[in-house]
C-alpha positions in Angstrom: 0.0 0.0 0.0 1.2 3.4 -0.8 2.0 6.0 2.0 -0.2 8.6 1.8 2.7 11.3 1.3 3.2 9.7 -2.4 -0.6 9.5 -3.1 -0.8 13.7 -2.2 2.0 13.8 -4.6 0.3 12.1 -7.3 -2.7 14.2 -6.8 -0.7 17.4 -6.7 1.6 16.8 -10.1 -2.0 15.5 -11.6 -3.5 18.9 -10.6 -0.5 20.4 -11.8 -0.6 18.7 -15.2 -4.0 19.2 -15.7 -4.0 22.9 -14.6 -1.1 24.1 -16.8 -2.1 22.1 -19.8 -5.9 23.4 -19.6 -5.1 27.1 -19.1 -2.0 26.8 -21.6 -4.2 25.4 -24.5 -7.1 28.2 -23.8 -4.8 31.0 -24.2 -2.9 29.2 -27.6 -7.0 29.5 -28.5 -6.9 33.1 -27.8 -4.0 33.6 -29.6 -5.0 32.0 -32.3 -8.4 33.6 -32.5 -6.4 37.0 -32.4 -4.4 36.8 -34.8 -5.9 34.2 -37.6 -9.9 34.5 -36.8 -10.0 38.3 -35.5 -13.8 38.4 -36.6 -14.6 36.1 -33.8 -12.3 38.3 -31.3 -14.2 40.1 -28.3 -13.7 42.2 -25.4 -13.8 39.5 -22.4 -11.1 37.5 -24.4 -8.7 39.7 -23.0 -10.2 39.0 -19.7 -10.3 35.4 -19.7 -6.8 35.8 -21.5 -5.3 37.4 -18.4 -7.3 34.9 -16.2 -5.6 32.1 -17.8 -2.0 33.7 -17.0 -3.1 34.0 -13.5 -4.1 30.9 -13.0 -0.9 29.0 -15.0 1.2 31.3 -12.1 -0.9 30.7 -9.2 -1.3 26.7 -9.8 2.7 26.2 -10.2 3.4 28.5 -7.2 1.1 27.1 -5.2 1.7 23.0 -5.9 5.5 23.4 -6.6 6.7 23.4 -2.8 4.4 20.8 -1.8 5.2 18.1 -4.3 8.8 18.6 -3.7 8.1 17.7 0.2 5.6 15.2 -0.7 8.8 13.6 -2.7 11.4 14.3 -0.3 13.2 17.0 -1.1 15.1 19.0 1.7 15.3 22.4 2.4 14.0 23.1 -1.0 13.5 26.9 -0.3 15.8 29.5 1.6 14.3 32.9 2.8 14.6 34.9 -0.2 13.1 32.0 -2.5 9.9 31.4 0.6 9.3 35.1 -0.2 9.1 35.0 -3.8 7.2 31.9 -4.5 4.6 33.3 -1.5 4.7 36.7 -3.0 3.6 35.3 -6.5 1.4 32.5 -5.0 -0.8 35.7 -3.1 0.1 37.8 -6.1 -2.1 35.6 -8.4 -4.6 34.2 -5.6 -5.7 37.8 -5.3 -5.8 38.9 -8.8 -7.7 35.6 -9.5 -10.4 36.4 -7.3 -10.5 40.0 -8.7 -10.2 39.2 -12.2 -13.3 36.6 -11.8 -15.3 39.6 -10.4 -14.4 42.3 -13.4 -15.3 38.8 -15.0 -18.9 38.6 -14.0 -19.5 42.8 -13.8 -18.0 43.1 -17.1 -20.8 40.4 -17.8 -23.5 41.9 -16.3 -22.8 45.5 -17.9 -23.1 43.4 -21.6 -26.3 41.7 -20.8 -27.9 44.6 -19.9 -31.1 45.9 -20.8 -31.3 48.8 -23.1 -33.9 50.4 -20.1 -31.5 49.7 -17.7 -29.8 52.1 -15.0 -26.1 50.6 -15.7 -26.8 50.9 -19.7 -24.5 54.0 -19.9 -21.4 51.9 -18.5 -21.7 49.6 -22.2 -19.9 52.1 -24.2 -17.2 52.7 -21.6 -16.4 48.8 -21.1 -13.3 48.4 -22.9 -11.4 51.6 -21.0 -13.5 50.3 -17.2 -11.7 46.5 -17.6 -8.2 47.9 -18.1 -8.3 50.3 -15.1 -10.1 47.9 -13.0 -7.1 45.2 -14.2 -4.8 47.9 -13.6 -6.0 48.9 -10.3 -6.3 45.0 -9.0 -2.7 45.0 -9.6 -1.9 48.1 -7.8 -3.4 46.9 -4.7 -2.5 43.1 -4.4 1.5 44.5 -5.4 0.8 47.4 -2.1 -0.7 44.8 0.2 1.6 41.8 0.2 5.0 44.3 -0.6 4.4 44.3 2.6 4.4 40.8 3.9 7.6 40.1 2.3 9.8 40.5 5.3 7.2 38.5 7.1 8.0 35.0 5.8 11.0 33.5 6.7 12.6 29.6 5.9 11.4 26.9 8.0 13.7 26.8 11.4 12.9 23.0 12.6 9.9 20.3 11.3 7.9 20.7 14.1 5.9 23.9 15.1 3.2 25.0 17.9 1.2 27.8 18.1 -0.9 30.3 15.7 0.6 31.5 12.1 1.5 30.5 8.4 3.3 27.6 7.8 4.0 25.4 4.5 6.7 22.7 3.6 9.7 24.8 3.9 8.3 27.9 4.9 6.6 29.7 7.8 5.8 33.6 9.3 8.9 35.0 11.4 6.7 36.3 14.5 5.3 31.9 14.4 3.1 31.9 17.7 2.1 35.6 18.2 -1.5 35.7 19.1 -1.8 39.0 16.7 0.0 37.5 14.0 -3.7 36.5 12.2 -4.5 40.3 11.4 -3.0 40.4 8.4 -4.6 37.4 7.3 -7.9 39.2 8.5 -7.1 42.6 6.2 -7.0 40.2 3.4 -9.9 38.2 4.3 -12.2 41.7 4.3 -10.8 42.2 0.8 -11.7 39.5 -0.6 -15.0 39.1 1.3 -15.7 42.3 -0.7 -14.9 40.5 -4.1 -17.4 37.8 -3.4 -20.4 39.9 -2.5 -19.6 41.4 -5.9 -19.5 38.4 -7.4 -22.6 37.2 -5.4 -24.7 40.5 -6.7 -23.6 40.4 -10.3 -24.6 36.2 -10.8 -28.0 37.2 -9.0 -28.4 40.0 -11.6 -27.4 37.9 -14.4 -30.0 35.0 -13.3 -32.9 37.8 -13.0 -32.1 38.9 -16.3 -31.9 35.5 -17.7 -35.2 34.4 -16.0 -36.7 37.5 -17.8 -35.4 36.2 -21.3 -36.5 32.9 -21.0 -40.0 34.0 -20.0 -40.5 37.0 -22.6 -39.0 34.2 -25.0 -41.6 31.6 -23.7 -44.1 34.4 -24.3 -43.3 34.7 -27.6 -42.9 31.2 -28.7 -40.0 32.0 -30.6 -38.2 27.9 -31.0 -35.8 29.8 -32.7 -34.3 32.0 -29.7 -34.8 29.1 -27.3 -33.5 26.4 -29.4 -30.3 28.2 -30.2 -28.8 30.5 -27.7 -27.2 33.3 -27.9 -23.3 33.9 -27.8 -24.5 36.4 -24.8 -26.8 33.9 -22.9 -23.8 31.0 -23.6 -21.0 33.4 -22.1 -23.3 34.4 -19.1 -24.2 30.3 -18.1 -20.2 30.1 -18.5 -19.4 32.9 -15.8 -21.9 32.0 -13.5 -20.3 28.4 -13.3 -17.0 30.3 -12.9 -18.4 32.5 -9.9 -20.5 29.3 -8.5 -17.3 27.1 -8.6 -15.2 29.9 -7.4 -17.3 30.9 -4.2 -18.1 27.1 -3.0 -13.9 26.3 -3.8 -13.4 29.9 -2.3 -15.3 29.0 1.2 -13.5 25.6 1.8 -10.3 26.5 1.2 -10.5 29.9 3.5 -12.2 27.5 6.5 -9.0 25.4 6.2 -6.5 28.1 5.6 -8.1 29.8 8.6 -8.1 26.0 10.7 -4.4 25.5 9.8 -3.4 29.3 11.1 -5.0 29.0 14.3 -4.5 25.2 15.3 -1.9 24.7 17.6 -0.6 21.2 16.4 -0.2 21.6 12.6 -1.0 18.9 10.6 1.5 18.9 7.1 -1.2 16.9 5.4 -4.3 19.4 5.9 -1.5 21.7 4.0 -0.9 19.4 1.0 -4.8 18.7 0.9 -5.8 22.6 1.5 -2.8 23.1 -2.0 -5.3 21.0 -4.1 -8.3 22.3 -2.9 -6.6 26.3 -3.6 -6.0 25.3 -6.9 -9.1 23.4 -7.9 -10.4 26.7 -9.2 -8.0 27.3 -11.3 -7.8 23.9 -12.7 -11.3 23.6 -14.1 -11.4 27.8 -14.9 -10.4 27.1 -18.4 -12.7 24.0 -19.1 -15.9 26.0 -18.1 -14.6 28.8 -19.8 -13.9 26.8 -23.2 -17.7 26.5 -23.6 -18.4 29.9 -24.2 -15.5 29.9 -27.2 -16.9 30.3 -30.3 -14.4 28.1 -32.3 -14.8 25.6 -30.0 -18.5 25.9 -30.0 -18.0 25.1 -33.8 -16.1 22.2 -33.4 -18.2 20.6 -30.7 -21.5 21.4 -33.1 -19.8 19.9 -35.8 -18.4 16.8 -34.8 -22.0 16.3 -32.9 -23.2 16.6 -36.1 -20.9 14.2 -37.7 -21.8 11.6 -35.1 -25.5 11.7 -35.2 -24.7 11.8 -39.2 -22.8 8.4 -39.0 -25.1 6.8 -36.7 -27.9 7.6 -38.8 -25.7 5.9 -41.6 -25.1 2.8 -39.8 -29.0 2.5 -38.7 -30.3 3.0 -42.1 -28.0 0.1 -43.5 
């Protein structure tokens, strides 16, 4: 029977392969659809482009420490590369989280109605999503600049008391009863992310709901047979912002668990690594179903199949 470090190892170079190879292949889309189909090219391309980027960086910063413990590897990090990888790994957890909400606003502002309130913002979207980008940077770089000097090497395996703590690296002031209130500054910004997130799906289900039912009203087969690239994208993001706050709220109860537990446990780290980057793994799957050119593949060869099997029957 295998010991259960080299099964979480398994799992975490799966999740790695998986993660990198999904978000790699939907940006070579992207590409491709800029610079060979630019008649299919839209706004939230950039968007999802930039998500993919985010998640490639968080997934590898994130798993890379843990499957070298998981295989054995000693004193893989020293204090200035604990910093770095941290720095990214909250660098990209943070932009992740804000680039899924300019995600879903940016979604809500293009599905709305022409009597809307918010109707005004539509012409303004493209210059909005690069300052909001550019401003999400701004304040994840300000924020954890200043944990840098925070996170030191590991000093021994075993630790007691409150604080951060991963394979090979921990938080210098490691037992201070106050050192959770950074962790609590971030915890408020992100809290405000998911109520935006929360607000904007709940829009964009009201305004869905109101579709279908004009649409049922109207007993138009063709609108409800064959939805719109608009309707398709919106189902897509509000996958993305279910997944994201149900993956969001486990992995925060076991980050918070792990900080303030006096005994740590190195296998509720290794399990809380796949659960961080879960998100980020299956992003670029829900998010391939809203691409048009792979919208046209799957119709097609769904067509060629029912086409062949229609073949088959009638011989």
């Amino acid at each position: 029977m295998l010991p259960s470090n080299t099964i979480l190892g398994v799992c975490l170079i799966s999740q790695l392969c998986v993660g990198v190879t999904g978000n790699s292949l939907l940006f070579i889309l992207y590409i491709y659809t800029f610079f060979f189909k630019p008649h299919f090219k839209k706004l939230i391309d950039s968007i999802c482009m930039h998500l993919t980027i985010v998640n490639v960086l968080m997934i590898i910063f994130t798993l890379i420490s843990h499957i070298m413990s998981y295989f054995g590897v000693p004193k893989f990090l020293d204090d200035t590369g604990c910093r770095a990888v941290l720095f990214i790994f909250r660098i990209t957890r943070g932009m992740s989280i804000s680039t899924t909400s300019i995600l879903s606003t940016f979604q809500v502002i293009t599905i709305t109605p022409s009597n809307s309130r918010w109707v005004w913002l539509k012409p303004k979207l493209s210059k909005l999503t690069l300052s909001s980008l550019l401003c999400s940077w701004l304040i994840n770089l300000l924020i954890y600049t200043y944990m840098i000097p925070m996170v030191i090497a590991k000093t021994n395996s075993t630790h007691f008391g409150h604080g951060y703590m991963d394979p090979y690296c921990q938080n210098k002031h490691f037992g201070n009863q106050n050192s959770g209130s950074f962790l609590s500054i971030i915890f408020i910004r992100d809290l405000f992310y998911v109520a935006l997130m929360m607000w904007t799906s709940l829009y964009m289900v009201t305004v869905l709901y109101r579709h279908r039912k004009r649409v049922q009203h109207l007993h138009s087969t063709s609108l409800s047979c064959q939805p719109s690239p608009e309707r398709r994208a919106t189902h897509s993001i509000l996958l993305l912002v279910i997944s994201f706050v149900f993956i969001y709220g486990l992995n925060n109860y076991i980050t918070l668990y792990s900080f303030y537990v006096q005994a740590k446990i190195p296998n509720v780290e290794g399990i809380n690594a796949i659960l961080a980057t879960c998100y980020p793994t299956i992003c670029p799957f829900l998010l391939m179903k809203n691409n048009k050119l792979v919208w046209q593949l799957t119709s097609s060869f769904s067509e060629r199949r029912r086409t062949f099997f229609q073949s088959v029957l009638c011989v």
